[in-house]
C-alpha positions in Angstrom: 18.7 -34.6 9.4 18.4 -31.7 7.5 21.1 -31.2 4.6 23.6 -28.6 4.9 23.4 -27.7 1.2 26.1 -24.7 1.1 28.9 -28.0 2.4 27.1 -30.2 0.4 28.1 -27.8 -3.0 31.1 -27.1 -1.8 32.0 -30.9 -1.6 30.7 -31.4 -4.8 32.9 -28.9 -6.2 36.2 -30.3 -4.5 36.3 -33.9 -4.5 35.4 -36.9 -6.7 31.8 -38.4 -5.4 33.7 -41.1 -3.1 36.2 -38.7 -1.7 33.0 -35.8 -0.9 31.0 -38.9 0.3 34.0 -39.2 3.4 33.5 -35.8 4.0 30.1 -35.3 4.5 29.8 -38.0 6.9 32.9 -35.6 8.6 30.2 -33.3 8.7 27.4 -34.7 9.7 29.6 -36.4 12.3 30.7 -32.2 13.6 27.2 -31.1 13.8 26.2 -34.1 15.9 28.0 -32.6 18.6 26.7 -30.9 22.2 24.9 -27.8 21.6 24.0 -27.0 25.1 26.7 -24.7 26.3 27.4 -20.8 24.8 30.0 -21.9 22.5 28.4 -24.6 20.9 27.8 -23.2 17.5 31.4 -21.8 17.2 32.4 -25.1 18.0 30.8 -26.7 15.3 31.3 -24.4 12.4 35.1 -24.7 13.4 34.5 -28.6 13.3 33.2 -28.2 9.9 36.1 -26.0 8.7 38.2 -28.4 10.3 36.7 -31.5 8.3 36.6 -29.9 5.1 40.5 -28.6 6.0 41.7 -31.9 6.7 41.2 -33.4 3.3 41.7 -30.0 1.2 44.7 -29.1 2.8 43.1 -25.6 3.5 40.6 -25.5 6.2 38.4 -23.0 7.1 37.8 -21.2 10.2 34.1 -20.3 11.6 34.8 -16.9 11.3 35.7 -17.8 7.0 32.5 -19.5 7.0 30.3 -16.7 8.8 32.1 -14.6 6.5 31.6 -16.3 3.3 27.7 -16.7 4.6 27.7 -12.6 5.2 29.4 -11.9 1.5 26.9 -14.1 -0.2 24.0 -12.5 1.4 25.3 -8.9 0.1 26.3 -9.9 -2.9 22.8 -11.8 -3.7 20.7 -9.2 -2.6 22.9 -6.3 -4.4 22.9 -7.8 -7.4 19.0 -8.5 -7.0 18.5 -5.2 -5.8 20.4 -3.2 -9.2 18.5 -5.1 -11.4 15.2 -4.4 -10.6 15.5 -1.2 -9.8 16.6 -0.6 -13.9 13.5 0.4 -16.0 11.9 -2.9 -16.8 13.7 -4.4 -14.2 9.9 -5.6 -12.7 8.0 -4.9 -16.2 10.1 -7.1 -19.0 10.7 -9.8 -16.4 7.9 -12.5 -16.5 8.3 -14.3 -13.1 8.1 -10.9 -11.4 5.9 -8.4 -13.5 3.0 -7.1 -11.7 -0.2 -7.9 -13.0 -4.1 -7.1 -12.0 -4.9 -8.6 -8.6 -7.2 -11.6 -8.5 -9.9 -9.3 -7.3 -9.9 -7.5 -10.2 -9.2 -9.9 -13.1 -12.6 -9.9 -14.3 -12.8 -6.1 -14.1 -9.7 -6.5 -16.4 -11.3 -9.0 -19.0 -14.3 -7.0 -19.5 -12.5 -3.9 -20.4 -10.4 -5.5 -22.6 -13.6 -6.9 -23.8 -14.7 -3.6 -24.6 -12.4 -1.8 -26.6 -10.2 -0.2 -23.1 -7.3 -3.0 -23.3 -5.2 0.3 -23.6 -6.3 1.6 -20.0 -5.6 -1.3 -17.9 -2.1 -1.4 -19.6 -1.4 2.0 -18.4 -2.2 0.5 -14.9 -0.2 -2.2 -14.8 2.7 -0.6 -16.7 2.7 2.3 -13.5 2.6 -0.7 -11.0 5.4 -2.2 -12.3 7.5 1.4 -12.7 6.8 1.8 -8.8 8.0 -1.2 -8.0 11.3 -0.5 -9.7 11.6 2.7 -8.0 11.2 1.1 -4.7 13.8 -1.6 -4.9 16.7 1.3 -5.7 16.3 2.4 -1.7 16.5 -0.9 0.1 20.0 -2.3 -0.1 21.0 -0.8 3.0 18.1 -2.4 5.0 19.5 -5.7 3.8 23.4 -4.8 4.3 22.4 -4.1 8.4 20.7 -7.5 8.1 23.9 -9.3 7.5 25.9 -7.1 9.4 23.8 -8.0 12.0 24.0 -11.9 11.7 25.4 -14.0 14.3 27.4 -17.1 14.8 23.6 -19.2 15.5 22.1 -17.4 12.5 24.5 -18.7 10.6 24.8 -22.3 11.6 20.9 -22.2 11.0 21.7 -20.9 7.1 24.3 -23.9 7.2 21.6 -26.6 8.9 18.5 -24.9 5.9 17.5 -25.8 2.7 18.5 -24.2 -0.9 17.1 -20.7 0.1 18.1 -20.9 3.7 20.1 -17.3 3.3 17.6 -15.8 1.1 14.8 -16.8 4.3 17.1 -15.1 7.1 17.0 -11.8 5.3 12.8 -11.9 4.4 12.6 -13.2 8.3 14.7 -10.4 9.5 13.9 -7.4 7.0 9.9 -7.9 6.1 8.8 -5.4 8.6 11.5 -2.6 7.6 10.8 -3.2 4.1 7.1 -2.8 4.2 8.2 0.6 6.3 10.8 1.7 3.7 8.7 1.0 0.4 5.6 1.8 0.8 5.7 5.3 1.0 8.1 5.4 -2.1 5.9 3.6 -4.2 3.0 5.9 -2.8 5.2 8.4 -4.2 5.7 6.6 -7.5 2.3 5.7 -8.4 1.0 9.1 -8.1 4.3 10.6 -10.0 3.1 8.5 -13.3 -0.6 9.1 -12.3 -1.0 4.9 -11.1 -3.8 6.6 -9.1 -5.5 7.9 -11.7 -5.1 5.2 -13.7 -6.6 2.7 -11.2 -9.3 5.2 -10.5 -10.2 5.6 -14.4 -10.2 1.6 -15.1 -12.7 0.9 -11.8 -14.7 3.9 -12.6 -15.1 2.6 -16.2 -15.9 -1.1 -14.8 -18.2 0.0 -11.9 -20.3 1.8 -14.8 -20.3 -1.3 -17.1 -20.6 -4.2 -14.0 -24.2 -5.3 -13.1 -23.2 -6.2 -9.2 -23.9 -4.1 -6.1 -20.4 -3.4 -5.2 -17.6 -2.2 -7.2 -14.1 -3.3 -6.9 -12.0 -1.2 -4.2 -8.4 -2.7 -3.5 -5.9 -0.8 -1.7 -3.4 -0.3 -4.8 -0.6 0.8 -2.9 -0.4 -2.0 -0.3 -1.0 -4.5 -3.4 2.3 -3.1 -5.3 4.3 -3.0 -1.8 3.6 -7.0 -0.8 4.1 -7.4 -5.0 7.2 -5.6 -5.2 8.6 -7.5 -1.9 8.2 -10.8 -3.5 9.8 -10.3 -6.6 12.7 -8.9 -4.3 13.2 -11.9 -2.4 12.6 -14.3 -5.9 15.2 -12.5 -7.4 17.6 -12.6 -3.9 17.0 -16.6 -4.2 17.8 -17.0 -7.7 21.3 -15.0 -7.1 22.0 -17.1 -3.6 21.4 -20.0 -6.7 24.2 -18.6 -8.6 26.5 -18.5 -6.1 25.9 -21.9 -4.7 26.6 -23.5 -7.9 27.6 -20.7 -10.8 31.7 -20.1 -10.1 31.7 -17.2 -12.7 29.3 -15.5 -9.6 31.4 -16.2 -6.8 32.9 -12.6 -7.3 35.2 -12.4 -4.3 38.1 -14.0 -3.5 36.5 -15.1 -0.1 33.1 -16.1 -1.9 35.6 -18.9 -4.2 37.0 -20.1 -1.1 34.3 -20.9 0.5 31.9 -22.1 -2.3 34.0 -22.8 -5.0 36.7 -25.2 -5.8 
């Protein structure tokens, strides 16, 4: 059975380890229930409000729980959202900083190699500002994401793993993403001359390279499926925080349903 790690931390916050250990078998023993009819999943997030209520003197409702599922969702990907869209937001950030694609990492080393260190910098410095321009415009893509959740997708977030919210919104957003960025960071890269930039360093390495065919990768397309991923990284480390971190359970619902 798969854990239901947003009960398991919330356990873990409430009760002593013998005390949480009775109410995760609660749990597990609500979500064993029959899931064949229409109500099914209503029926066992109540269950689970019910078996959490029962020892906390404070239960809470499936609609609390879908709730408190919706609100971390916004909060995580707002907060993830704001900070990379700051200068350096992509740039000064080591997990997420766009570098040289693989195709084009020896291109890279043998400039450096020959005194143009300074031009590939200039590349990868306008990747990064376009990726930071892009992630300012696509909170509301996420925000109809959540709205949009239902009682199922939420009892799947409550059946995942660690990153089971942060999966729902790259499963249900990719596509509008992809729609929504790409043409911004189109924009971007040619506003600080990325273009040029990219067309200067491959110019330079197609001169200096001995091989037949040169190194053409579709810059804008790299940045957009870049830029994505450090979006949904950074949406998974704030769903972290609010699974375990009380001082980013913000809301008053958020404590309820996640803190102590």
């Amino acid at each position: 059975m798969k854990k239901f790690t947003f009960l398991f931390i919330l356990t873990a916050l409430m009760f002593a380890n013998s005390e949480a250990q009775g109410i995760l078998g609660k749990i597990k023993k609500a979500t064993t229930k029959d899931t064949t009819s229409t109500k099914s999943s209503g029926g066992i997030l109540s269950n689970i409000g019910k078996s959490i209520g029962s020892n906390s003197g404070s239960g809470l409702s499936s609609d609390e729980i879908i709730a408190g599922l919706k609100e971390a969702l916004t909060v995580g990907a707002d907060s993830a959202t704001k900070k990379l869209s700051k200068p350096d937001g992509f740039f000064r950030d080591a997990a997420l900083k766009i570098l040289m694609p693989e195709e084009a990492k020896k291109a890279e080393a043998s400039l450096r190699k020959v005194g143009m260190g300074a031009l590939v910098d200039k590349a990868i410095l306008s990747m990064n500002r376009a990726a930071e321009d892009a992630a300012g415009g696509v909170s509301t893509i996420f925000i109809n994401a959540v709205k949009q959740m239902t009682v199922t997708d939420g009892l799947k977030i409550l059946q995942g793993g660690d990153f089971a919210a942060t999966e729902y919104l790259k499963t249900t957003t990719t596509s509008q993403l992809t729609e929504k960025m790409r043409p911004v960071i189109e924009a971007s890269l040619a506003k600080v001359n990325a273009t040029t930039y990219w067309k200067d360093v491959f110019t330079a390495y197609n001169k200096l390279s001995f091989t037949s065919k040169p190194v053409n990768t579709d810059l804008s397309s790299y940045v957009t499926e870049k830029s994505m991923a450090g979006i949904f990284y950074s949406i998974g480390q704030e769903e972290q925080k609010i699974r375990k971190d009380p001082a980013a359970q913000v809301t008053g619902l958020l404590k309820k349903v996640f803190g102590k």
